[in-house]
C-alpha distance (Angstrom), angle and dihedral (degrees) to the residues before:
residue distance angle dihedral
X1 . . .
X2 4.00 . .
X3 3.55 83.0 .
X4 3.65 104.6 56.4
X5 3.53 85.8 42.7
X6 4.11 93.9 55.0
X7 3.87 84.8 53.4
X8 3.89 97.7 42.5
X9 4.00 90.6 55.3
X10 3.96 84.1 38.2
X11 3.69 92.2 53.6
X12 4.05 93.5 41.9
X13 4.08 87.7 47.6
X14 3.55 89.1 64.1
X15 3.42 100.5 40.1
X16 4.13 81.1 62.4
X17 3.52 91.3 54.6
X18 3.85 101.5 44.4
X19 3.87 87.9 80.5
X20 3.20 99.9 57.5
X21 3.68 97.8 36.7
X22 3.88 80.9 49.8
X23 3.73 92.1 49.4
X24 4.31 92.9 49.7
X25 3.84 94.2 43.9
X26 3.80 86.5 62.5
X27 3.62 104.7 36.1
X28 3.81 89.8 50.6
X29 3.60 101.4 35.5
X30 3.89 100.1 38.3
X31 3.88 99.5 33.5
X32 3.39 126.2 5.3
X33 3.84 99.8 40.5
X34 4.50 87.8 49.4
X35 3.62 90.1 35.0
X36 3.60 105.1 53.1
X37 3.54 106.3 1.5
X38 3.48 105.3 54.2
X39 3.93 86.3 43.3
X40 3.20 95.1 49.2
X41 3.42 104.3 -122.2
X42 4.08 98.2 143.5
X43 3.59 98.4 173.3
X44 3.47 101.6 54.9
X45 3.83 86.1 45.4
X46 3.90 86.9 53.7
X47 4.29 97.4 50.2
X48 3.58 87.4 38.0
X49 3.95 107.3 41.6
X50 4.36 81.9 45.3
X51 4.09 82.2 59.7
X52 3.68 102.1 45.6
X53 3.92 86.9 45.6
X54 3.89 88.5 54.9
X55 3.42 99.9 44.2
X56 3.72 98.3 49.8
X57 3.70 96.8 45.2
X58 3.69 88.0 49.0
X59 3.95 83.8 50.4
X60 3.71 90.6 51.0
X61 3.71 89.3 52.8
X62 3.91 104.3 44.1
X63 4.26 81.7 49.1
X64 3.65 93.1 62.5
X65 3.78 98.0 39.7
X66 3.50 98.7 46.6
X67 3.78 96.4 31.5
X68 3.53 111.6 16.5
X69 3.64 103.3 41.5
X70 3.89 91.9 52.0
X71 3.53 99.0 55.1
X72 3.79 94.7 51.6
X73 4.12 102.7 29.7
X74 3.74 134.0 80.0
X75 3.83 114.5 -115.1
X76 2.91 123.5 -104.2
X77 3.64 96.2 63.9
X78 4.63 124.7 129.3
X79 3.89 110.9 -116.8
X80 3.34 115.2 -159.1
X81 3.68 119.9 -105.3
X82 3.61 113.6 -103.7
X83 3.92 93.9 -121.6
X84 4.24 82.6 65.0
X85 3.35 94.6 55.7
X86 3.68 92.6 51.3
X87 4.00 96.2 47.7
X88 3.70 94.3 46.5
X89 3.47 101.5 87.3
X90 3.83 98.8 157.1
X91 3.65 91.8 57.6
X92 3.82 92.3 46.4
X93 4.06 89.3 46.6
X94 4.13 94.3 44.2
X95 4.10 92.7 35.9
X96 3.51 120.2 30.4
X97 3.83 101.7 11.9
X98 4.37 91.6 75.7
X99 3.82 87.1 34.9
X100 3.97 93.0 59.0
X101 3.61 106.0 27.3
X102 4.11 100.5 48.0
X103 3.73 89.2 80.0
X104 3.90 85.4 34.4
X105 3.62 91.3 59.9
X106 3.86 98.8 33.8
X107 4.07 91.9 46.8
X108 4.15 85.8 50.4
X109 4.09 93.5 45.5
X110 4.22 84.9 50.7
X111 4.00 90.1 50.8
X112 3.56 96.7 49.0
X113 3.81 103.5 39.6
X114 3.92 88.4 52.8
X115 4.22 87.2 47.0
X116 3.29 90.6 47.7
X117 3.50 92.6 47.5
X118 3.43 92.8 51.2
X119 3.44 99.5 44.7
X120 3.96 92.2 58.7
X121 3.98 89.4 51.3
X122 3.55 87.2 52.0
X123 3.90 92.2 46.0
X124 4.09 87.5 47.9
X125 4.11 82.4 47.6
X126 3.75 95.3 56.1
X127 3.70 97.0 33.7
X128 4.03 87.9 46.1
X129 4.07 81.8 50.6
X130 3.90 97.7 46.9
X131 3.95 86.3 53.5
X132 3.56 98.8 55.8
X133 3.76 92.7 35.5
X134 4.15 90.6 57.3
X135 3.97 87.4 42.1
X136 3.98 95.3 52.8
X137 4.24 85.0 48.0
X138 3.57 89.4 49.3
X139 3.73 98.5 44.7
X140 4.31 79.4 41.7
X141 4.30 85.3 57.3
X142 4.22 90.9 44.0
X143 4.19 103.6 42.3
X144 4.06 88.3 54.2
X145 3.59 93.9 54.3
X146 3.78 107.6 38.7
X147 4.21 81.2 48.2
X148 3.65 90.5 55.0
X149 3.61 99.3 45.0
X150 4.07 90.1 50.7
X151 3.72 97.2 43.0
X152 3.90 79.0 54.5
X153 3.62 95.8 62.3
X154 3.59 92.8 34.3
X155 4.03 87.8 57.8
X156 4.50 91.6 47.3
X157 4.04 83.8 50.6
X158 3.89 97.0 55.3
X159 3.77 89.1 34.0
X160 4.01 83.2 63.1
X161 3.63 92.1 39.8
X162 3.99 93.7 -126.6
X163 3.77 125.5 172.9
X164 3.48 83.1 -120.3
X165 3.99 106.8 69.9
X166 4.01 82.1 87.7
X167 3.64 102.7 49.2
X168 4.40 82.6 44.6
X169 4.05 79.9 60.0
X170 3.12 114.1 49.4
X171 4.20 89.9 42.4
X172 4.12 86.7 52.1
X173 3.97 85.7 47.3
X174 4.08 86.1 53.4
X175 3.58 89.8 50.4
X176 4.09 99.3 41.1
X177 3.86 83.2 50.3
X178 3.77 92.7 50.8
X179 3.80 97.8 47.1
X180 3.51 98.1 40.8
X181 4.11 104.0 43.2
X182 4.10 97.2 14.2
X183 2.94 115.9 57.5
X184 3.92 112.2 34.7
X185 3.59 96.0 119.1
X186 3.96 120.0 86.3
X187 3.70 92.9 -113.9
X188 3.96 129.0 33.9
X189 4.04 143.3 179.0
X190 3.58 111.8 -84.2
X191 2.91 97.1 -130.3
X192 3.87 101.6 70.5
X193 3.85 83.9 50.7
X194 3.68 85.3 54.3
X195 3.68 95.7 48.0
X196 3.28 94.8 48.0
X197 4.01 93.7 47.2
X198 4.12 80.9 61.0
X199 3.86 92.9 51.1
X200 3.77 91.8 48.6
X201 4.18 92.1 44.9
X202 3.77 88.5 50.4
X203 3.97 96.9 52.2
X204 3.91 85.3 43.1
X205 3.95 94.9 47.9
X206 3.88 92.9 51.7
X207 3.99 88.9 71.4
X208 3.64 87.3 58.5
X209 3.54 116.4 41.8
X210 3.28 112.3 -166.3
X211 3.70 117.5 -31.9
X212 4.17 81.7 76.3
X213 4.22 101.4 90.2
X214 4.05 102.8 -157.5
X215 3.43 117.9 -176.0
X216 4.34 125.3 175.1
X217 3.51 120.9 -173.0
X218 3.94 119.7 -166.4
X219 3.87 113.7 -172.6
X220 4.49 92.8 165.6
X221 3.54 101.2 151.6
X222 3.77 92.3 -171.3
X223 3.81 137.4 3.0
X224 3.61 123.7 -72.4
X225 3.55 149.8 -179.6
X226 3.74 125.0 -120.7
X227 4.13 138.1 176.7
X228 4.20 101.5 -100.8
X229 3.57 129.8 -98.9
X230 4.06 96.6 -6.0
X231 4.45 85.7 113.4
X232 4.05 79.5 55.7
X233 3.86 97.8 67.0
X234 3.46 103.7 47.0
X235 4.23 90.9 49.7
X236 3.76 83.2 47.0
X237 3.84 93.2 54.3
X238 3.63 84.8 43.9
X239 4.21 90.6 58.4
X240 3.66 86.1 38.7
X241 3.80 105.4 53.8
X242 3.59 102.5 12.1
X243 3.87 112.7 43.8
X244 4.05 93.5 20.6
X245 3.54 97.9 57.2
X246 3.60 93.9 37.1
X247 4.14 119.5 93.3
X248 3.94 96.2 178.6
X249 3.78 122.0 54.1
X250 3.72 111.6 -41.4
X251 3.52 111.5 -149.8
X252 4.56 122.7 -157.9
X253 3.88 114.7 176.2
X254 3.82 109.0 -177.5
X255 3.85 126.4 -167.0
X256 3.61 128.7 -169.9
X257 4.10 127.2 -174.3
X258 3.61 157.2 142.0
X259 3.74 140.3 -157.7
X260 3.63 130.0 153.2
X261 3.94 102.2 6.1
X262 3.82 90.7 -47.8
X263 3.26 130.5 112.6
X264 3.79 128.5 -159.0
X265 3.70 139.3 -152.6
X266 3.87 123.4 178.6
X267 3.96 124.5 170.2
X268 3.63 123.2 172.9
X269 4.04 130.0 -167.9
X270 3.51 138.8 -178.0
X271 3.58 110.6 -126.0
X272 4.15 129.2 -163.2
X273 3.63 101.6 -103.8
X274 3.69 95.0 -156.6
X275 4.06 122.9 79.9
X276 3.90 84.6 -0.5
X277 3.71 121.6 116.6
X278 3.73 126.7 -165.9
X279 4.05 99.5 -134.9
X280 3.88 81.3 64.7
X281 3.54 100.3 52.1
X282 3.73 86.7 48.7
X283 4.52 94.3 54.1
X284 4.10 74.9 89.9
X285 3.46 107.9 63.1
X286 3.75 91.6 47.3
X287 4.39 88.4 91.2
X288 3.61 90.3 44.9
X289 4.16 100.5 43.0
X290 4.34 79.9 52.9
X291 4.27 94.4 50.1
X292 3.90 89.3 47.5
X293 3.60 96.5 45.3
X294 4.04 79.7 53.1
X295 3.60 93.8 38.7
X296 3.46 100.1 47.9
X297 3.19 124.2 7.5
X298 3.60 122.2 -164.8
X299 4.18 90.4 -6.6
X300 3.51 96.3 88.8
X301 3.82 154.8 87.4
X302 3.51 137.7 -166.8
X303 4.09 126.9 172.0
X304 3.37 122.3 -168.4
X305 3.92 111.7 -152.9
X306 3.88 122.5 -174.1
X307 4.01 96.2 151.8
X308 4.02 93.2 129.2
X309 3.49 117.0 59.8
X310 3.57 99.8 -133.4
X311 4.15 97.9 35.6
X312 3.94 127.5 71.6
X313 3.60 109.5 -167.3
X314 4.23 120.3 -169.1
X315 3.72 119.6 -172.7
X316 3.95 124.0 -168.2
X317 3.28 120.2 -165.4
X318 4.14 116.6 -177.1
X319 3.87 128.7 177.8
X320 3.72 105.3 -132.1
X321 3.89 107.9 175.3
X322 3.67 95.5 103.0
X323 4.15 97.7 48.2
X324 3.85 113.3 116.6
């Protein structure tokens, strides 16, 4: 019987204290703490936070002696007044502040852990979003002008009727085919990008015949994964200011490899020394500096060498280990 009485006066304690616990969990978590807070306004927090504090633990206390103590007491028994429970503030601070503002604090830590939490997915979400979004318009700036620039040779070959227009096609269908349903995901084989590098170095080599000197070296020990058409741009800018604005014997050497989680692309041209200056040649590595910086971020190298007058020397360097 002593028990069930011990958990009846428990149970109707509680009940007391659930208003003003109610009443703090609100005023803290839905204005004070956005208000002030947030804004940082920390003195108005301070006066105000001491006053909600206050009056709820002086709530808590006038609940379970005029409510409380009634329903579980003897008559006669001496309340105190109200204006005592007011004044005594050490009581209120020692007794009834802990008792109301445990599940005060312990509701607020819940709500802003899980905001918190939430608001960093959604950060990840947007940031994850901006990424892709800058990718797709950089990818949107490349695809346009590497089409162009085949389509042009394409065009001078039928124009002189040669046996080659067909063989152009079908290597520009291989590479339209690639781009377009390949190589959608953030990271492909290396292989396609390697394939497709040969398509693209074929169309390229039939405007030249054979004073252009092409070689491509592939030392992949084992398959990888790489971001999409970032090996594309630098042999483009390699065509573009190398070979095209070169009237002798353009030389490109091209070296591909990997070895403990790094991956490593090399391409070297000859470039016309004469009318040619290097801020140009670099306009075209501008798109591609942008995608790795998206790519990978803080996992890669790139050197820039333009020490001999007629050689222009890019070296990639990417950390791979963590690619799916």
């Amino acid at each position: 019987m002593l028990d069930q009485y011990s958990l009846f006066s428990s149970l109707v304690r509680q009940l007391c204290l659930l208003v003003p616990q109610l009443i703090g969990a609100y005023l803290f978590a839905y204005y004070l703490i956005p208000r002030y807070i947030l804004r940082k306004q920390k003195w108005f927090y301070i006066s105000i936070g001491f006053m909600i504090i206050y009056f709820t633990s002086a709530l808590g206390r006038i609940l379970i002696i005029y409510i409380s103590e009634p329903l579980l007491r003897t008559y006669p028994f001496v309340q105190e007044p109200l204006k005592e429970i007011l004044l005594d503030w050490k009581k209120l601070l020692l007794n009834y502040f802990p008792s109301v503002y445990l599940a005060v604090f312990v509701f607020l830590f819940l709500k802003y852990f899980t905001h918190f939490a939430n608001t960093k997915q959604k950060e990840l979400t947007l940031k994850k979003e901006k990424v892709e979004t800058e990718l797709h318009i950089l990818k949107a700036q490349l695809n346009p002008h590497f089409l162009f620039n085949t389509l042009n040779n394409i065009y001078v070959l039928a124009i002189e009727n040669s046996p080659h227009t067909a063989y152009s096609i079908e290597r520009l269908s291989e590479i339209l085919d690639y781009i377009l349903y390949r190589c959608s995901e953030k990271y492909v084989p290396l292989q396609g990008e390697l394939r497709m590098l040969e398509n693209y170095i074929g169309l390229e080599k039939l405007r030249y015949d054979d004073r252009l000197q092409v070689t491509f070296k592939k030392e992949i020990h084992k398959e990888i994964k790489i971001a999409p058409l970032i090996l594309l741009s630098f042999v483009e800018n390699a065509f573009k200011h190398g070979a095209g604005e070169d009237s002798g014997s353009p030389k490109i050497d091209i070296t591909t490899s990997n070895q403990n989680g790094c991956f490593v692309f090399e391409i070297c041209n000859t470039i016309q020394s004469i009318g040619i200056s290097t801020p140009r040649k670099k306009i075209g590595l501008v798109n591609i500096r942008k995608q790795l910086e998206l790519l990978y971020p803080n996992r890669y190298a790139l050197e820039i060498e333009n020490s001999k007058e007629d050689m222009f020397l890019v070296r990639l360097k990417i950390d791979i280990t963590n690619e799916d």
